[in-house]
C-alpha positions, 0 to 999 in steps of 0.5 A, spaced: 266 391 876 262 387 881 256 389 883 258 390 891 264 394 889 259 398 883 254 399 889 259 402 894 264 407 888 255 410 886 254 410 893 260 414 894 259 419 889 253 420 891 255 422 898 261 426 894 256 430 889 252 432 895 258 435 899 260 438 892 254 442 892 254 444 899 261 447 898 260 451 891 253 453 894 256 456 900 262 461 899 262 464 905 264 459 909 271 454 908 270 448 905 271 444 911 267 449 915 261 447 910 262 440 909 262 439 917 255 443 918 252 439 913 254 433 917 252 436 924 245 437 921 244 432 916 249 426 917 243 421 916 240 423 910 247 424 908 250 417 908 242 414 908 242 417 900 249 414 899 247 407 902 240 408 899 243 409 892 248 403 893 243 398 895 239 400 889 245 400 884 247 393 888 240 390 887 240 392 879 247 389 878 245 383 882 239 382 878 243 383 870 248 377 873 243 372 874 240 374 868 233 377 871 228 381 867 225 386 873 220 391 870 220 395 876 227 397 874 227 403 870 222 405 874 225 404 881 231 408 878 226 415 876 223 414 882 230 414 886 232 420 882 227 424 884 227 421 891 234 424 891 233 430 888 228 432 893 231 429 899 237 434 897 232 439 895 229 439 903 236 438 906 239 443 904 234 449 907 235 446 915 243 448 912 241 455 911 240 458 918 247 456 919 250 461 912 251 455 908 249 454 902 246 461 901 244 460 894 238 456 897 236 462 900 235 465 894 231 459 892 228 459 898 226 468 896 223 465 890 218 459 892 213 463 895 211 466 888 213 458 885 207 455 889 205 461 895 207 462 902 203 457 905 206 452 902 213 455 902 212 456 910 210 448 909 215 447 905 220 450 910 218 449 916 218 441 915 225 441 910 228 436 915 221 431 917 221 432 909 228 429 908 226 423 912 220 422 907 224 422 901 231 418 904 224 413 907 222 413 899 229 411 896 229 405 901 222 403 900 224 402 892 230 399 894 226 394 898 221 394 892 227 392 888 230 387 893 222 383 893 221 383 886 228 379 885 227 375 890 220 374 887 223 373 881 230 368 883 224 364 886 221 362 880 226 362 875 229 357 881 222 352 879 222 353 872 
C-alpha cells in the first residue's frame, strides 16, 4: 500500500474508533444523536488526531521507501499513542454535560480518589484546553518526524 493511501485509511480508523467509543460510552443517547454531539464540541481535536495520526504513519511509510533508518520512529510512534490516548481521554469529559459518554462520569467519580480533588478539578476544568495540548503534541512528533527525514534525505543526498 502507498504510503498516502496508508496514512489516509489509519487516519480514518482512527476517527472511526473515536466515534465508536463515544457510541458505546453513550447508551442514552442514539447513536447519530451521539456522534453528532461529539462533533459539535470536538470537531477539532476529532479530525486533528485523524490528520495527526495520518501524517505520522505518512512520515514513517515515506521514511522505509527511501530506505532511511530514523531512530526517532518508534519513539515518535509511543509518544503519539499516548498523545492520543489523553487527548481522547481529555475530549470525552467536555462530552459528558450533554449525557454522552456517561461511562466517563464513572471515571470522572473515581479521579479524585486516583490523584485528589484539586487536580481532578484541574483535570476537569481544562479537558478541553488539555485536548489541545495533547492534539498540539501529536503534530509536534509528526514535525519532529518530518525534519528528522528531511535531515536524513539530505545526507544521504551528499554521501
Amino acid at each position: 500500500m502507498k504510503p498516502l493511501q496508508k496514512a489516509i485509511l489509519i487516519g480514518i480508523v482512527t476517527i472511526v474508533l473515536y466515534l465508536v467509543v463515544v457510541v458505546i460510552t453513550t447508551p442514552a443517547l442514539d447513536p447519530l444523536d451521539a456522534i453528532s454531539a461529539a462533533f459539535q464540541l470536538n470537531s477539532i481535536v476529532i479530525i486533528g488526531m485523524g490528520v495527526g495520526i495520518g501524517l505520522q504513519v505518512f512520515l514513517s511509510e515515506k521514511s522505509k521507501l527511501l530506505g532511511c533508518r530514523l531512530s526517532i520512529k518508534k519513539k515518535a510512534f509511543g509518544g503519539n499513542s499516548g498523545s492520543v490516548a489523553t487527548t481522547s481521554f481529555f475530549s470525552f469529559f467536555s462530552l459528558v454535560p450533554l449525557g454522552c459518554c456517561g461511562w466517563w462520569l464513572y471515571a470522572l467519580s473515581l479521579l479524585p480518589g486516583i490523584v485528589g480533588t484539586g487536580v481532578s478539578a484541574v483535570l476537569i476544568e481544562y479537558s478541553q484546553v488539555l485536548a489541545y495540548l495533547g492534539l498540539a503534541i501529536i503534530f509536534g512528533f509528526a514535525g519532529l518526524t518530518a525534519y528528522k527525514l528531511k535531515k536524513e534525505m539530505k545526507l544521504s543526498n551528499t554521501v
